[in-house]
N, CA, C and O atoms as CSV, one atom per row, in Angstrom:
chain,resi,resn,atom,element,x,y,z
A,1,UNK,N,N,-20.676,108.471,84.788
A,1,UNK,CA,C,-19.360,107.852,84.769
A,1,UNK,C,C,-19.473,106.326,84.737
A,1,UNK,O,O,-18.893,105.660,83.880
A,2,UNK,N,N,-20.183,105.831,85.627
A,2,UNK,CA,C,-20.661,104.024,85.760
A,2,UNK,C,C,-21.224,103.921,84.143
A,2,UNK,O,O,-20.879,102.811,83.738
A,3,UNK,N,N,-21.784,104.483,83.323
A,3,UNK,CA,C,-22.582,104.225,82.589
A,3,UNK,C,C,-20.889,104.004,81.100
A,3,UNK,O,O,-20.684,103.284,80.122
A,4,UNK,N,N,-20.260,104.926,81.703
A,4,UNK,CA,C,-19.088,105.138,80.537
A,4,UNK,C,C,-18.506,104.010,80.301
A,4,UNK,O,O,-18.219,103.435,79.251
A,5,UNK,N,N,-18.316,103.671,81.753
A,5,UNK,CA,C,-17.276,102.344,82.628
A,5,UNK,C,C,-17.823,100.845,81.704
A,5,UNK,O,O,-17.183,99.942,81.165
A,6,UNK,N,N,-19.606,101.177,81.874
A,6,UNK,CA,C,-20.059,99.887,81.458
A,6,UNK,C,C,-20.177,99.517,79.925
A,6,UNK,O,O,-20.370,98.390,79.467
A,7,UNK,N,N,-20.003,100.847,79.142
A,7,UNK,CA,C,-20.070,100.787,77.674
A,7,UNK,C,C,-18.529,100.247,76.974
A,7,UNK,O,O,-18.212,99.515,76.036
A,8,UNK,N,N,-17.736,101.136,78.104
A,8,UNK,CA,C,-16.521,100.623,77.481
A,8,UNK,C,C,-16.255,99.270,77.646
A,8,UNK,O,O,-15.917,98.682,76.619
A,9,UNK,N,N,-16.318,98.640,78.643
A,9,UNK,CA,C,-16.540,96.935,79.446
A,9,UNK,C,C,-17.212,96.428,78.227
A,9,UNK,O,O,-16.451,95.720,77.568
A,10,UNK,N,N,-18.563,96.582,77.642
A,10,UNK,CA,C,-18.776,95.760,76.812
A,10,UNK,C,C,-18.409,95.835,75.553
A,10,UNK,O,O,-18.746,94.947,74.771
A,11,UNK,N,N,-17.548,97.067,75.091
A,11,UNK,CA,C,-17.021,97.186,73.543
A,11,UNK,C,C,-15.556,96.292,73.692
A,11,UNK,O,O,-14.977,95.905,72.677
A,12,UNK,N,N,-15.122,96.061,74.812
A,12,UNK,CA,C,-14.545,95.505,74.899
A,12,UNK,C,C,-14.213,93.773,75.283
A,12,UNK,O,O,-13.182,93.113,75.412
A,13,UNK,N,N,-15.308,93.555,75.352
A,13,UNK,CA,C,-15.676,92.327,75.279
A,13,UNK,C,C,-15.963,92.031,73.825
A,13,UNK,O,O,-15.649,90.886,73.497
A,14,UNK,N,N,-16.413,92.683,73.006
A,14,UNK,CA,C,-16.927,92.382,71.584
A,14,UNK,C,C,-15.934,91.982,71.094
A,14,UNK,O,O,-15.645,90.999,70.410
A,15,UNK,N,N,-15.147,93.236,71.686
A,15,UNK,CA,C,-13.356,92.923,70.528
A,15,UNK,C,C,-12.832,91.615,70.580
A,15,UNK,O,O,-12.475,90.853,69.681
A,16,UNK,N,N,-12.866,91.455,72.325
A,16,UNK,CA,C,-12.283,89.837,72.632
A,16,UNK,C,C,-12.625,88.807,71.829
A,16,UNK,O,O,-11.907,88.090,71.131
A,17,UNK,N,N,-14.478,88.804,72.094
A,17,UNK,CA,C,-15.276,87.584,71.102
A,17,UNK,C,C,-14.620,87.717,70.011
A,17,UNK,O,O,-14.119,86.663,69.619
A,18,UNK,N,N,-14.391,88.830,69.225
A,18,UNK,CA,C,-14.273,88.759,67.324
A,18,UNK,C,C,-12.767,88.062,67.246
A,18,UNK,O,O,-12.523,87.168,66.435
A,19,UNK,N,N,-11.687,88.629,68.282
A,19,UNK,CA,C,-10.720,88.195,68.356
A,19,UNK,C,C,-10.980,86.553,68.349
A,19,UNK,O,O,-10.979,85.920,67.293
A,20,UNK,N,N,-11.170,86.021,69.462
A,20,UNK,CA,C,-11.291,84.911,69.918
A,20,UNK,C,C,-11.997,84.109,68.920
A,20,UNK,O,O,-11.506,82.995,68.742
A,21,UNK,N,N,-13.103,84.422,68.174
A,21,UNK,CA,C,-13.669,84.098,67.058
A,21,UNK,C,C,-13.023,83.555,65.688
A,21,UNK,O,O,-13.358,82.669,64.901
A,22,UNK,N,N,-11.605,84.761,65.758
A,22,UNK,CA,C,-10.816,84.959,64.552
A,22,UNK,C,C,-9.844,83.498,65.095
A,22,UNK,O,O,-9.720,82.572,64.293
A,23,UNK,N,N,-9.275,83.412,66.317
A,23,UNK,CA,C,-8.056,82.682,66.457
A,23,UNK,C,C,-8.707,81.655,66.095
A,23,UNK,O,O,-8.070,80.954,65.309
A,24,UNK,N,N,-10.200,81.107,66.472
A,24,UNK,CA,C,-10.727,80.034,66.153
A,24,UNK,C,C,-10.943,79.087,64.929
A,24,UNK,O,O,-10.818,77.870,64.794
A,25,UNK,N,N,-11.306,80.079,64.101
A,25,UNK,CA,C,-11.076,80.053,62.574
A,25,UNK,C,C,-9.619,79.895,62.180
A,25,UNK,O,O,-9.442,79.221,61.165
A,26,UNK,N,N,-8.640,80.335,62.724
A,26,UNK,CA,C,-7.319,79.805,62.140
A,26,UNK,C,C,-7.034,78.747,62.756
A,26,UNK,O,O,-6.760,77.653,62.264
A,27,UNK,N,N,-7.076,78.967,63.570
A,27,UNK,CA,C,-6.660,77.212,64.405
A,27,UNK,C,C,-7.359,75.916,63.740
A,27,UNK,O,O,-6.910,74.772,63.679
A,28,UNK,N,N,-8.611,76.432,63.250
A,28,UNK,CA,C,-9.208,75.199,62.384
A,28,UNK,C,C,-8.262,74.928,60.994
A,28,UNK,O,O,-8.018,73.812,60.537
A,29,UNK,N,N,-7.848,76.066,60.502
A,29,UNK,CA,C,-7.364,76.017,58.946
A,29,UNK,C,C,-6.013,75.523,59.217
A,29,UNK,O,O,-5.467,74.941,58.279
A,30,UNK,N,N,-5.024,75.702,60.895
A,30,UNK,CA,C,-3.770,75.157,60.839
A,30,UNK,C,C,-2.883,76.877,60.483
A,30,UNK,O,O,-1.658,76.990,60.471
A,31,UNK,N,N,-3.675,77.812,60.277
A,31,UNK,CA,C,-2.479,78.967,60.384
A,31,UNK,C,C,-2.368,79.232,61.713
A,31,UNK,O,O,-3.158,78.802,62.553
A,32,UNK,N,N,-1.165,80.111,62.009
A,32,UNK,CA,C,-0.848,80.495,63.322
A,32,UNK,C,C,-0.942,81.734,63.078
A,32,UNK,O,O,-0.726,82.279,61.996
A,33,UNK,N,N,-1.432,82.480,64.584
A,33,UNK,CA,C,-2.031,83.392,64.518
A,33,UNK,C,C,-0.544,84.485,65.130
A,33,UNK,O,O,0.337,84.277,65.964
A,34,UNK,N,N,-0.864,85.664,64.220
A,34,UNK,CA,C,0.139,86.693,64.032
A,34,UNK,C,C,0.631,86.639,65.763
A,34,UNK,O,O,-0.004,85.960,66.571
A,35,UNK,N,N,1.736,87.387,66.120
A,35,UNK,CA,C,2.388,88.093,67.040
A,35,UNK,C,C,1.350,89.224,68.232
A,35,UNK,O,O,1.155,89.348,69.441
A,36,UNK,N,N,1.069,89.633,67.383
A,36,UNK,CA,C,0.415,91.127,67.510
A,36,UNK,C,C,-1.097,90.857,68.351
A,36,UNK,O,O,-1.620,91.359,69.346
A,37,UNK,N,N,-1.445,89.874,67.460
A,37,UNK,CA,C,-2.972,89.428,67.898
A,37,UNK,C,C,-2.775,88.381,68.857
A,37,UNK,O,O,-3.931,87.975,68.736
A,38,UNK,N,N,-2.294,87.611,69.697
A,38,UNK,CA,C,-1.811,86.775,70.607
A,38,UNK,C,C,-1.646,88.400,71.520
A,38,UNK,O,O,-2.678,89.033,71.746
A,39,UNK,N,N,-0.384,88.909,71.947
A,39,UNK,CA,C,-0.583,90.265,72.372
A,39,UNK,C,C,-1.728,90.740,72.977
A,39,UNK,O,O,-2.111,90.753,74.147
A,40,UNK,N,N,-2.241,91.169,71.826
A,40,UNK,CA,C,-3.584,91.938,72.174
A,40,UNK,C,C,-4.770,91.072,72.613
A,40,UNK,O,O,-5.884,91.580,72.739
A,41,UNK,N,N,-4.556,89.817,72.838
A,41,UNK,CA,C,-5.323,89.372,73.382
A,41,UNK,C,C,-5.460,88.948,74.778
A,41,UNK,O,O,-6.483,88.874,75.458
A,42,UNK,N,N,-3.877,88.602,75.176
A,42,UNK,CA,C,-3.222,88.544,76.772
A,42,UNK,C,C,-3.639,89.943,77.297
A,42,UNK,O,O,-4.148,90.035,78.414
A,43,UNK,N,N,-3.445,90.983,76.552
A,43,UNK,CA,C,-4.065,92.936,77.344
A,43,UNK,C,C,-4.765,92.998,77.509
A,43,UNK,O,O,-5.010,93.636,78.534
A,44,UNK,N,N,-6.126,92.333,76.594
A,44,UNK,CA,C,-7.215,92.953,76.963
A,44,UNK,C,C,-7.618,91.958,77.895
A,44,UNK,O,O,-8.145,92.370,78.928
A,45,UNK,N,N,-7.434,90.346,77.697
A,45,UNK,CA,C,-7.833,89.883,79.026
A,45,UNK,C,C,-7.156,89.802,80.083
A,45,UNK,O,O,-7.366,88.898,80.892
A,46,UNK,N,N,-6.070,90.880,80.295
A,46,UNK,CA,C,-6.226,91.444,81.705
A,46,UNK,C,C,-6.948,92.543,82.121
A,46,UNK,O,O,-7.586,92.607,83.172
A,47,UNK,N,N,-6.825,93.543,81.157
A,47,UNK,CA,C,-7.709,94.369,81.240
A,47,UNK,C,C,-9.091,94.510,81.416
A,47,UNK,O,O,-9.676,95.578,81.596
A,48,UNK,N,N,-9.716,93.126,81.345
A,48,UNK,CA,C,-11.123,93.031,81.274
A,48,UNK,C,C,-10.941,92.280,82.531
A,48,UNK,O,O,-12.104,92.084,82.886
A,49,UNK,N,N,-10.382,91.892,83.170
A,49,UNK,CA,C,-10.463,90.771,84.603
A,49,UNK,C,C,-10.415,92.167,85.457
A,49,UNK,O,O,-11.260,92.234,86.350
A,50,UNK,N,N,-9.680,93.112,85.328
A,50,UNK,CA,C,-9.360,94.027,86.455
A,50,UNK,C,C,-10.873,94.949,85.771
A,50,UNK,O,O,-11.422,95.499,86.726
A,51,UNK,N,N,-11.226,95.082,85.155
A,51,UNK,CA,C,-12.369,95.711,85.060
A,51,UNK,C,C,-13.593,95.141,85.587
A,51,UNK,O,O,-14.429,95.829,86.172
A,52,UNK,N,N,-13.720,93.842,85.380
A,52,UNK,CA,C,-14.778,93.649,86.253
A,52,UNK,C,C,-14.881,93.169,87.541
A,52,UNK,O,O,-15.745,92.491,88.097
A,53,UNK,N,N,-13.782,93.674,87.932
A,53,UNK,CA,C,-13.067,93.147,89.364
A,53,UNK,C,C,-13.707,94.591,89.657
A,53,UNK,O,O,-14.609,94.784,90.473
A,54,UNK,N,N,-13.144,95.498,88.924
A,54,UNK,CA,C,-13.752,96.670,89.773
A,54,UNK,C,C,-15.164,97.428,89.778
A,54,UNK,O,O,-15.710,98.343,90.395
A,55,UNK,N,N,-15.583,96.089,88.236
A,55,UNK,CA,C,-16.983,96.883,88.310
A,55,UNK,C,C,-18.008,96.072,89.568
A,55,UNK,O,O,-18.940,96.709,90.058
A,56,UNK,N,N,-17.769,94.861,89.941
A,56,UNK,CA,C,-17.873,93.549,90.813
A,56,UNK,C,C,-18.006,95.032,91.907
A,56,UNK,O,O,-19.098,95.596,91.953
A,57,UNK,N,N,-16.892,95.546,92.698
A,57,UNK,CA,C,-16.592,95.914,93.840
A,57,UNK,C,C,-17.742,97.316,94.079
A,57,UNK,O,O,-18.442,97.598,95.052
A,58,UNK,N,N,-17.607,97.865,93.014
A,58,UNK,CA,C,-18.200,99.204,93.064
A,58,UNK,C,C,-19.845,98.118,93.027
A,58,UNK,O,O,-20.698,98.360,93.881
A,59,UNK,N,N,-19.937,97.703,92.641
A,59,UNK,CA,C,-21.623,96.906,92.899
A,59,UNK,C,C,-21.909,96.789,94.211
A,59,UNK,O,O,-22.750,97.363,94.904
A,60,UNK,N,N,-21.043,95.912,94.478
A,60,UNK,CA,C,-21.245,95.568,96.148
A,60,UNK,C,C,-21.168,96.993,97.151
A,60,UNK,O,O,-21.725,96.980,98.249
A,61,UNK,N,N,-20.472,98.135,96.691
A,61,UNK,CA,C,-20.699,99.295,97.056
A,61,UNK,C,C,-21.573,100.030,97.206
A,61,UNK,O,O,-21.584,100.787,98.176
A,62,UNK,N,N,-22.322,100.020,96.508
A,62,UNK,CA,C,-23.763,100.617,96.142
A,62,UNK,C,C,-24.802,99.947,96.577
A,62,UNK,O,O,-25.735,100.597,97.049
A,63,UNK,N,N,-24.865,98.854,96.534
A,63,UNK,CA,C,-25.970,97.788,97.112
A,63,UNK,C,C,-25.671,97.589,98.373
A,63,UNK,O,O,-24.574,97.530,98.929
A,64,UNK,N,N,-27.215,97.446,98.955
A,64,UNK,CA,C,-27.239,97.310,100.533
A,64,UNK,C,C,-27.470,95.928,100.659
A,64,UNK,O,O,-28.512,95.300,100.469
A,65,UNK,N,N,-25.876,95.374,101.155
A,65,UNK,CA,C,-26.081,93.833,101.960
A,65,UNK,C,C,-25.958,93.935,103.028
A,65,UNK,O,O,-25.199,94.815,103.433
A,66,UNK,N,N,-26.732,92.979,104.080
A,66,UNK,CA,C,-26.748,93.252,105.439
A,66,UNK,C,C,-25.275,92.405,106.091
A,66,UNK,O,O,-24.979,92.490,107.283
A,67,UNK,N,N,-24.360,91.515,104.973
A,67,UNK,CA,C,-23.667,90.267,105.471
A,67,UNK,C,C,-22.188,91.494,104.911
A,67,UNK,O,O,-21.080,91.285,105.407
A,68,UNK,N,N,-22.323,92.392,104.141
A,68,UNK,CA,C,-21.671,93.347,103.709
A,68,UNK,C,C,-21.004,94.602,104.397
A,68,UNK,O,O,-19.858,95.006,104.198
A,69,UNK,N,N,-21.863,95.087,105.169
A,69,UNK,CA,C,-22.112,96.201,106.220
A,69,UNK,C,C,-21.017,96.226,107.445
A,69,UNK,O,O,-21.110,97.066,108.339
């Protein structure tokens, strides 16, 4: 299941980069970037903050800290 958690976490980071990649390239040329893709880019970076918020927590779960305990 952790292993699912972590594949999806990073396909989803890819998307962000290509996204983020793409707005970059228009912002240089002076187009504005669609509706849709602004959108989908506010979702997934929430979606990716609460994901590694929880992948963060479940770490510290599993690992033995003595300042943790």
């Amino acid at each position: 299941m952790v292993v699912f958690v972590v594949v999806v976490f990073l396909v989803l980071v890819v998307v962000i980069l290509l996204v983020l990649n793409c707005a970059q390239l228009q912002k240089r040329s002076k187009v504005r970037l669609p509706g849709f893709l602004v959108g989908l880019m506010v979702i997934l970076d929430g979606f990716c903050n609460s994901l590694a918020q929880d992948l963060f927590l479940l770490l510290l779960r599993h690992l033995e800290f003595g300042f943790w305990r």
